[in-house]
C-alpha positions as a Markdown table, in Angstrom:
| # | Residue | x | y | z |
|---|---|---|---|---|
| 1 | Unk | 9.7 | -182.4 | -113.1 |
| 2 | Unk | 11.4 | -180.0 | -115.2 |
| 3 | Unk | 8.4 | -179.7 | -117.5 |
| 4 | Unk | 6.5 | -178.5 | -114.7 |
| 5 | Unk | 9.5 | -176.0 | -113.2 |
| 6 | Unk | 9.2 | -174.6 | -116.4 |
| 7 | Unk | 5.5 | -174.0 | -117.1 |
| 8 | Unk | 5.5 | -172.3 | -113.2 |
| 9 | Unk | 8.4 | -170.2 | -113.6 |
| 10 | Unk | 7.7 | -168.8 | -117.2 |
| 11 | Unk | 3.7 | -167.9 | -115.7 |
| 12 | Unk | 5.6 | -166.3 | -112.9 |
| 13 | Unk | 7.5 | -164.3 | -115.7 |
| 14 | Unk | 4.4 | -163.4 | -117.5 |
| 15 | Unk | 5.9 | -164.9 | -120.5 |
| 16 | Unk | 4.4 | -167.3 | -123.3 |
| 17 | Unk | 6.1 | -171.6 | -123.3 |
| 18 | Unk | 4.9 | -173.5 | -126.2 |
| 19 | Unk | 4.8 | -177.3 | -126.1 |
| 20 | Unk | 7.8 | -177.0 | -128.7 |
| 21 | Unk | 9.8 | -175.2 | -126.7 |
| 22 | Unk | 9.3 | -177.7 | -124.1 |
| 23 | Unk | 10.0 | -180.5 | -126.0 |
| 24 | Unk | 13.6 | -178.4 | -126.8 |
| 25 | Unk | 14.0 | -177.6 | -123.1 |
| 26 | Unk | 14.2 | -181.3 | -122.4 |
| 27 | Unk | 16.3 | -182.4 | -125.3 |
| 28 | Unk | 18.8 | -179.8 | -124.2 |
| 29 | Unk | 18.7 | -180.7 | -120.2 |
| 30 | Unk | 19.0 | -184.7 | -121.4 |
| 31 | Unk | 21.9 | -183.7 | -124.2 |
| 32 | Unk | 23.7 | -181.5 | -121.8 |
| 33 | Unk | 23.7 | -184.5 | -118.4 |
| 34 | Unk | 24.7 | -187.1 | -120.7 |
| 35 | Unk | 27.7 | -185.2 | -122.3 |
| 36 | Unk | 28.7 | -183.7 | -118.8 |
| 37 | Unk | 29.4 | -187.3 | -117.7 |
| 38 | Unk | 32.5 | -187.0 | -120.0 |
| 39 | Unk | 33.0 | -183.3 | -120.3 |
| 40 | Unk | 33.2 | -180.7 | -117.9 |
| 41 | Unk | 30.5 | -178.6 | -119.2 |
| 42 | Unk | 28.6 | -177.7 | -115.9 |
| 43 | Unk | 28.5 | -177.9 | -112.2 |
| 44 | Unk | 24.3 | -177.6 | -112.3 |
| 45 | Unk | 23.1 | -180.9 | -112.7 |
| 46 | Unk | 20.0 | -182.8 | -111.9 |
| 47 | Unk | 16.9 | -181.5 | -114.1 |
| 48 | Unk | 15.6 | -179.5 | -111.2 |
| 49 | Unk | 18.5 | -177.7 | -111.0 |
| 50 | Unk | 19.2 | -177.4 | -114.9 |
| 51 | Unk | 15.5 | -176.2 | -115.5 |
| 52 | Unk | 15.6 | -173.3 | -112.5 |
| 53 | Unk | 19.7 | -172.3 | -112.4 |
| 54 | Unk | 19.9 | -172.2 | -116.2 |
| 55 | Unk | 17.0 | -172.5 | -118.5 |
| 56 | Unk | 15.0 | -169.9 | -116.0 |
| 57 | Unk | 17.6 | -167.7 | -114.8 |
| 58 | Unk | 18.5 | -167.3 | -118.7 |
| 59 | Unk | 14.9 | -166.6 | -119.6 |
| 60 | Unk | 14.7 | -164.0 | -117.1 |
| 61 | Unk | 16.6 | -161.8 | -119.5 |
| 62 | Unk | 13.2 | -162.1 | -122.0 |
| 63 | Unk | 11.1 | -160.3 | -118.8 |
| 64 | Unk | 13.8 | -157.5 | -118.4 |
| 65 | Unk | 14.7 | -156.6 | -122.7 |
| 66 | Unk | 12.2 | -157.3 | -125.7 |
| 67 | Unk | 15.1 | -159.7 | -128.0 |
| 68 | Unk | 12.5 | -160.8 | -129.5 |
| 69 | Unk | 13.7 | -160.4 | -134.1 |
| 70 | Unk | 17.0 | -158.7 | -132.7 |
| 71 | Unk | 20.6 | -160.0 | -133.2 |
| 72 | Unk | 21.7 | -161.2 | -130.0 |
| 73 | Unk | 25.6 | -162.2 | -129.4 |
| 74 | Unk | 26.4 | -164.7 | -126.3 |
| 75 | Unk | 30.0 | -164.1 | -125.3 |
| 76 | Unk | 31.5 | -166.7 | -123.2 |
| 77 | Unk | 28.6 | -169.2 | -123.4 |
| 78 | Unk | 29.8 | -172.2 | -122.3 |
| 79 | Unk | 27.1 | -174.8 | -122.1 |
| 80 | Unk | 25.0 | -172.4 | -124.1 |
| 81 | Unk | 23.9 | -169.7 | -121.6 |
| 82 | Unk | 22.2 | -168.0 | -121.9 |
| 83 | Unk | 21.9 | -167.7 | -125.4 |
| 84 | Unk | 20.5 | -171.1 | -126.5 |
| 85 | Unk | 18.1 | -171.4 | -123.5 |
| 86 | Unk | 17.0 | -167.5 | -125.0 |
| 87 | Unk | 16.4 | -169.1 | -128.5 |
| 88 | Unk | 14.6 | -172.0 | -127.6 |
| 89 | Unk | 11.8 | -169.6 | -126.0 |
| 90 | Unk | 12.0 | -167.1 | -128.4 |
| 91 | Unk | 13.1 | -168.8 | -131.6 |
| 92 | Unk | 12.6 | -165.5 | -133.2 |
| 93 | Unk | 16.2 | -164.1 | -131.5 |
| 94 | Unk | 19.1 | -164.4 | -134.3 |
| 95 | Unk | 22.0 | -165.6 | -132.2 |
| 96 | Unk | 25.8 | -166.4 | -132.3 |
| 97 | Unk | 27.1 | -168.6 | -129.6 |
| 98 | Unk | 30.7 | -167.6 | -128.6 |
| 99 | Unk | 32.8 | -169.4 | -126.8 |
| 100 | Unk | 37.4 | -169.7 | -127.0 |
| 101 | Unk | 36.5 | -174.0 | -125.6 |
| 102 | Unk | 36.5 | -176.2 | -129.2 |
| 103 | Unk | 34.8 | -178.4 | -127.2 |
| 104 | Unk | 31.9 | -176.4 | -125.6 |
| 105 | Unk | 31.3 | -175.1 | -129.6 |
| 106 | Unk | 31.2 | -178.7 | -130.4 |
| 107 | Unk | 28.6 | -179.4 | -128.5 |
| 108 | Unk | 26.6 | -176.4 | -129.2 |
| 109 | Unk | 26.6 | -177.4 | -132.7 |
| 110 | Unk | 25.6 | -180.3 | -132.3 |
| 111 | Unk | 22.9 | -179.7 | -129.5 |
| 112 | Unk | 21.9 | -177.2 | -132.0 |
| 113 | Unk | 21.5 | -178.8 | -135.1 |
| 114 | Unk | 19.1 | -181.5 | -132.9 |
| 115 | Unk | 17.0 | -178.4 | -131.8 |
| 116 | Unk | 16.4 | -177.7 | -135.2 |
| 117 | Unk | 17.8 | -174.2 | -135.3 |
| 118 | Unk | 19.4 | -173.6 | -138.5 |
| 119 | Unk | 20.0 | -169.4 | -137.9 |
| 120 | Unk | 22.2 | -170.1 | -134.5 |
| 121 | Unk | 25.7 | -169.4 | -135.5 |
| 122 | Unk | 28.3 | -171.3 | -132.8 |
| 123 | Unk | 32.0 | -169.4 | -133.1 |
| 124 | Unk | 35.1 | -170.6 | -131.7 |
| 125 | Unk | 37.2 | -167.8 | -131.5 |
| 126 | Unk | 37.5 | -165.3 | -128.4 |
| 127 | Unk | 35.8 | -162.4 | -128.1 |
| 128 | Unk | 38.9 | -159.7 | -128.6 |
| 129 | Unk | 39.7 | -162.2 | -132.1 |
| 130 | Unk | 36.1 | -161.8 | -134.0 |
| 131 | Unk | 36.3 | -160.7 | -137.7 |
| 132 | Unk | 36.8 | -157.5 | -137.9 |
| 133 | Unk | 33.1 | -157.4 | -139.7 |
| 134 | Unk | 31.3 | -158.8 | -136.7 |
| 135 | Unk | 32.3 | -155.1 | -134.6 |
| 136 | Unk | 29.2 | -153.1 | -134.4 |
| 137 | Unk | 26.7 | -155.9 | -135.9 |
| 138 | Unk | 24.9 | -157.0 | -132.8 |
| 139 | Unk | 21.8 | -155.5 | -131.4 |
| 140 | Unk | 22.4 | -157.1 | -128.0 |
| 141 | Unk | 25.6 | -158.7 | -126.5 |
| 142 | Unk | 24.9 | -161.0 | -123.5 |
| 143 | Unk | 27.2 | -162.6 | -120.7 |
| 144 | Unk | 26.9 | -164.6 | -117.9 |
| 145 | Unk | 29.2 | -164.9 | -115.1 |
| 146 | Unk | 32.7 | -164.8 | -117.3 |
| 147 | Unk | 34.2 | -162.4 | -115.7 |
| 148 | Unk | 34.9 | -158.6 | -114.0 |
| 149 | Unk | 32.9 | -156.2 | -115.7 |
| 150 | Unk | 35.6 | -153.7 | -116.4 |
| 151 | Unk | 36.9 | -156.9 | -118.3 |
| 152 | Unk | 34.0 | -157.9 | -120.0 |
| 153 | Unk | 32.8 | -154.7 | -121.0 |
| 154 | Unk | 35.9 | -154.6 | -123.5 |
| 155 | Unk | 35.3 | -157.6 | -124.6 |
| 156 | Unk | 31.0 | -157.0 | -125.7 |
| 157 | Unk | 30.3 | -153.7 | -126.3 |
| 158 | Unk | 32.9 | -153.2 | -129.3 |
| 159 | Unk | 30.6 | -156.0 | -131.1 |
| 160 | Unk | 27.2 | -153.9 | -130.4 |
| 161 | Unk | 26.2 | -151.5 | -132.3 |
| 162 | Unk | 25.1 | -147.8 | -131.3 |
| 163 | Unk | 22.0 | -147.4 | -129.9 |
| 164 | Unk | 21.9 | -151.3 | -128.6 |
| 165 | Unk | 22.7 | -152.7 | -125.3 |
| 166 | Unk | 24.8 | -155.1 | -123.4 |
| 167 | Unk | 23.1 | -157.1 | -120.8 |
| 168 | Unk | 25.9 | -158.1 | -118.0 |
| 169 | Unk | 24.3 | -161.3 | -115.8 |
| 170 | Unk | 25.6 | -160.8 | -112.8 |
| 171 | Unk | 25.3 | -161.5 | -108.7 |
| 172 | Unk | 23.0 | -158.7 | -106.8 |
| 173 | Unk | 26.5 | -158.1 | -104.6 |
| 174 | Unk | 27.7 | -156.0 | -107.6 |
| 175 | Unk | 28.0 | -152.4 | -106.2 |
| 176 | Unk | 31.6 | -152.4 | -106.0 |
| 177 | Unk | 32.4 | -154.2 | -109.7 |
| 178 | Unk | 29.5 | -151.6 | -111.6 |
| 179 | Unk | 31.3 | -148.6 | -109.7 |
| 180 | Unk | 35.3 | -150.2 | -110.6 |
| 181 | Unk | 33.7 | -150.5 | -114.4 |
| 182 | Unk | 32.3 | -147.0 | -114.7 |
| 183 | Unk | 35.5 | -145.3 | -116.1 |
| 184 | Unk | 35.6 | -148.4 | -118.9 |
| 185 | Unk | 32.1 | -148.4 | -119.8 |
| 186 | Unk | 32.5 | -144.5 | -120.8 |
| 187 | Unk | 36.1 | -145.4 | -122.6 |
| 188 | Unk | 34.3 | -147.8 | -125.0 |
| 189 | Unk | 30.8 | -145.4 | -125.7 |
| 190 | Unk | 28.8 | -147.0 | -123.0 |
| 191 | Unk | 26.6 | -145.2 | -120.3 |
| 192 | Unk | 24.9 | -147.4 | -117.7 |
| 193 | Unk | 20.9 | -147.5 | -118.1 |
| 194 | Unk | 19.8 | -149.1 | -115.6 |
| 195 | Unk | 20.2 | -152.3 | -112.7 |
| 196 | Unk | 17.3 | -155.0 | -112.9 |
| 197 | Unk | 16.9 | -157.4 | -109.9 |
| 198 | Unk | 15.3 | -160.5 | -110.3 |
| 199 | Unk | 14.4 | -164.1 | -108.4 |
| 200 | Unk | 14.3 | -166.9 | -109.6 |
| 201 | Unk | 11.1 | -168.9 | -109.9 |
| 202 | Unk | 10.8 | -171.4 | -107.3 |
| 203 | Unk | 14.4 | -170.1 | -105.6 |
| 204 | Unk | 15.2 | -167.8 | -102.7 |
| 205 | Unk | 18.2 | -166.8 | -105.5 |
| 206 | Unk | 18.5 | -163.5 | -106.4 |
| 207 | Unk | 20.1 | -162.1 | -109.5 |
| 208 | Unk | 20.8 | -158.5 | -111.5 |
| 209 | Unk | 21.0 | -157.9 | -114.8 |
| 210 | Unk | 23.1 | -154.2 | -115.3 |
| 211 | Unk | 22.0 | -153.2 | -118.9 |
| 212 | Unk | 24.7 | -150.9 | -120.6 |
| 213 | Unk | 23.5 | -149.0 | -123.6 |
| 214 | Unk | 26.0 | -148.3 | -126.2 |
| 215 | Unk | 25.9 | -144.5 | -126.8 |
| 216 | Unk | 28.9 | -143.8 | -129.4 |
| 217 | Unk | 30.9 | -145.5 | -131.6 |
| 218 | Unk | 34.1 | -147.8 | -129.4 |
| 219 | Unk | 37.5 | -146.6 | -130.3 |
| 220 | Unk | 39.5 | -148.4 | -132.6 |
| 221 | Unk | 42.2 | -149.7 | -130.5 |
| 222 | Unk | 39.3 | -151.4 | -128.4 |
| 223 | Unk | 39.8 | -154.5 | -127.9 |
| 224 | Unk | 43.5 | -155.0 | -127.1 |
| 225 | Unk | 45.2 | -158.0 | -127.1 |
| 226 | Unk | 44.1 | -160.6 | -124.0 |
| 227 | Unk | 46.9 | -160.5 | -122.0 |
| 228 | Unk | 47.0 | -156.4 | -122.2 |
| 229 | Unk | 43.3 | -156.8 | -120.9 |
| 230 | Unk | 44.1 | -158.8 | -118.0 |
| 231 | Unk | 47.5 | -157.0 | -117.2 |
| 232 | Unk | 45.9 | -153.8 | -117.2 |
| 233 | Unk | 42.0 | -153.4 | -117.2 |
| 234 | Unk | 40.3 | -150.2 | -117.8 |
């Protein structure tokens, strides 16, 4: 029961679940089946799955950083992690959802708006096409399995602001991406902190979290255009 997945695995992270948040959890899991029976949203279905895969591997990320009052930017979110599954136990995070599918945002919005989150911003645009007045205002940029992190390192850390930090969700098999992302990272003020490893709850699946602080100010001319991104990568 994905009430009870969730009570376990939040106790095994030493962190609070409120019966509201609960409530939320299960609105979003029921919202995000039924639309996936007519949009490709996920591969993770079945509540078990939803409530470990998703709403605890997201929540993992509020064991490893305190986001907890900070402005928090999702880039890529798809489905909504994990930024939304963030907000829901921590309503106290100010979050954008980002995301270059009209119909993922769509859904956010309106997934949102029956959470009862009025502060969650959802943003079709993609990430190197933000306003210009967005670069720098984040405390915390976070991503989730979007892509290399050479790559996504252009796209995050020009929206966070010195002194914050980018949290990169990735696989515990990421020696060789962290060490090919190095020479970016420095390019656009970054300096890598630290590597977290965690399990999930209930799972033999392991996962890292490589948490990027920016250091200095991101050049300019950072980020190019997409297709210069993917031609040639830092």
């Amino acid at each position: 029961m994905l009430e009870e997945i969730l009570r376990e695995g939040f106790a095994a992270y030493s962190l609070p679940l409120d019966a509201q948040a609960l409530s939320r959890y299960r609105l979003y899991a029921d919202r995000l089946e039924e639309t996936n029976k007519v949009m490709n949203l996920t591969a993770i279905t079945g509540e078990d799955e939803i409530a470990r895969l998703h709403f605890l591997d997201s929540a993992a990320l509020l064991s490893l950083s305190e986001l907890s009052g900070k402005r928090v930017i999702d880039v890529g979110t798809g489905a909504g992690f994990p930024g939304l599954a963030l907000k829901i136990a921590c309503p106290e995070i100010e979050l954008t959802l980002l995301d270059s599918l009209d119909k993922r945002i769509a859904f956010l919005r309106e997934t949102v708006e029956a959470l009862g989150f009025e502060d969650v911003v959802c943003l079709h645009a993609r990430a190197e096409e933000v306003p210009q007045a967005w670069r720098g205002g984040f405390d915390v940029a976070v991503s989730r399995a979007v892509a290399r992190l050479n790559i996504l390192c252009e796209l995050c850390l020009p929206l966070v602001k010195t002194g914050g930090l980018f949290l990169a969700m990735k696989g515990t098999d990421h020696a060789e991406e962290l060490a090919e992302a190095r020479r970016a990272v420095r390019l656009l003020g970054g300096e890598i902190e630290d590597e977290r490893d965690y399990t999930i709850p209930g799972t033999d699946v392991a996962h890292s979290v490589i948490v990027i602080r920016k250091a200095a100010d991101t050049p300019p001319k950072y980020p190019r255009r997409w297709a210069q991104i993917k031609k040639t990568p830092l």
